[in-house]
C-alpha positions as CSV (number, residue, x, y, z in Angstrom):
1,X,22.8,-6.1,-10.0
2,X,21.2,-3.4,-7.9
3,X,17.7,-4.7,-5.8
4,X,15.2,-2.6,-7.6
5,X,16.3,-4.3,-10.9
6,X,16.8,-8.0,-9.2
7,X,13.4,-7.4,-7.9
8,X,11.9,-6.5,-11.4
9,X,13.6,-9.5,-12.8
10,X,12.2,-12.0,-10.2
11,X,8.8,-10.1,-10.0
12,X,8.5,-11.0,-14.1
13,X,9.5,-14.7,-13.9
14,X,7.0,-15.2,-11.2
15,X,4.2,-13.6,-13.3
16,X,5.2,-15.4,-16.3
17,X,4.5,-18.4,-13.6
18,X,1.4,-17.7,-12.4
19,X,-0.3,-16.8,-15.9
20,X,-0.5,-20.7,-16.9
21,X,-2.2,-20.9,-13.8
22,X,-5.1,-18.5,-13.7
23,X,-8.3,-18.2,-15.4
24,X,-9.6,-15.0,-14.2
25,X,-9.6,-12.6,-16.9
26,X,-8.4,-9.4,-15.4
27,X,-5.6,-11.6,-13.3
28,X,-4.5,-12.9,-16.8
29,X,-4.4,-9.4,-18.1
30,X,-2.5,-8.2,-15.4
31,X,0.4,-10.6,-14.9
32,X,0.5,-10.4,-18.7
33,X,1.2,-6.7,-17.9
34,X,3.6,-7.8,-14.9
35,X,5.5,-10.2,-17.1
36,X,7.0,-7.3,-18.6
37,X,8.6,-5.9,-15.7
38,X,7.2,-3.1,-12.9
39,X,6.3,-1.1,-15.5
40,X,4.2,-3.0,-17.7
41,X,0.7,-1.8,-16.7
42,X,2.3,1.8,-16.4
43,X,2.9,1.2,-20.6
44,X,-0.3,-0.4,-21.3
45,X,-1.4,2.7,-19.7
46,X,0.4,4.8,-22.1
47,X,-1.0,2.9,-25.1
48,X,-4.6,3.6,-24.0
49,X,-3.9,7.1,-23.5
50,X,-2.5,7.4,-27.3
51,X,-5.8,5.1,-28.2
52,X,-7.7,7.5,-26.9
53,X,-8.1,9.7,-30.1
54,X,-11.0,12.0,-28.9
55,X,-9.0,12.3,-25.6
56,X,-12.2,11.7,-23.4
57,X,-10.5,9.3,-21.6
58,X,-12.3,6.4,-21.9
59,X,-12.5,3.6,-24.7
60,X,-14.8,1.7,-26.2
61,X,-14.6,-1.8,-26.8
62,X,-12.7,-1.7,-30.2
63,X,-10.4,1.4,-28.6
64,X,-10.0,-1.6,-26.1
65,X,-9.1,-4.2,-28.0
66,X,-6.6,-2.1,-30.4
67,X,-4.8,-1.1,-27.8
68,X,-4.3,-4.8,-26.1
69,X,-3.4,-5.8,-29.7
70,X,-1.0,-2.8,-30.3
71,X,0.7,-3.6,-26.7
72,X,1.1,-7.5,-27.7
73,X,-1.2,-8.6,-25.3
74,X,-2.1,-12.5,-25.6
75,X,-6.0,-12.5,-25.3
76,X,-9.0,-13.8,-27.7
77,X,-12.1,-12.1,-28.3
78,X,-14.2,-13.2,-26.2
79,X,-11.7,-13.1,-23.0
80,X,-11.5,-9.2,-24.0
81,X,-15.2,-9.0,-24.4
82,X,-15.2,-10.7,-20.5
83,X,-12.9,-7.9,-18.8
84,X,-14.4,-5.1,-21.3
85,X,-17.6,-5.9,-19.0
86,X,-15.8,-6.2,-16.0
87,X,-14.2,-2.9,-16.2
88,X,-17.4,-1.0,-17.8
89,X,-19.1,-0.7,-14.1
90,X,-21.9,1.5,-15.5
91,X,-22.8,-0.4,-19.0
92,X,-22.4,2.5,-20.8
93,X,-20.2,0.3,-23.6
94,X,-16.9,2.6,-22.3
95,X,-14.6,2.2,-19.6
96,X,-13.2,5.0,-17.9
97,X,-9.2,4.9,-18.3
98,X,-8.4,5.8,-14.3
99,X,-11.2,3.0,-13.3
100,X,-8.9,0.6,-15.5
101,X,-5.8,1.5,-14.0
102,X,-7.2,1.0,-10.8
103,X,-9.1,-2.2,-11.2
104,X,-6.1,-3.8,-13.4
105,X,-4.0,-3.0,-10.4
């Protein structure tokens, strides 16, 4: 098995780990992401770009939660609501989808 996918495989179980461990929103959202392998928050990236109908790049909150849904995210309502909040800097009831990226990473 070459490194890089050795790597991805051991980078997952660890995530998978450290999610029962966490309560921090955005650090449950990303190792969900992570558990998937090293590119995990580069897909949820892609689904928010496709949720993104208007292509303005940014979402609101039930662009948001669609798209956690559609990518099998594990999070309730008001957990969503909580990192909606966190990533929506400006309170303007969007988030910006680079801002997101960046924050989730």
């Amino acid at each position: 098995m070459p490194g890089t996918a050795r790597h991805d495989r051991e980078m997952a179980i660890q995530a998978k780990r450290n999610l029962s461990k966490t309560t921090d929103p955005v650090e449950r959202l990303r190792l969900q992401c992570l558990a998937r392998g090293s590119a995990g928050i580069k897909g949820l990236g892609r689904v928010f770009r496709i949720m993104d109908d208007d292509n303005s790049r940014t979402l609101d909150f039930k662009e948001f939660v669609k798209g956690l849904n559609d990518y099998a995210v594990m999070i309730d309502k008001e957990e969503a609501q909580a990192i909606f909040q966190i990533f929506d800097k400006d309170g303007s009831g969007t988030i910006d989808f680079d801002e997101f990226l960046v924050t989730l990473r």
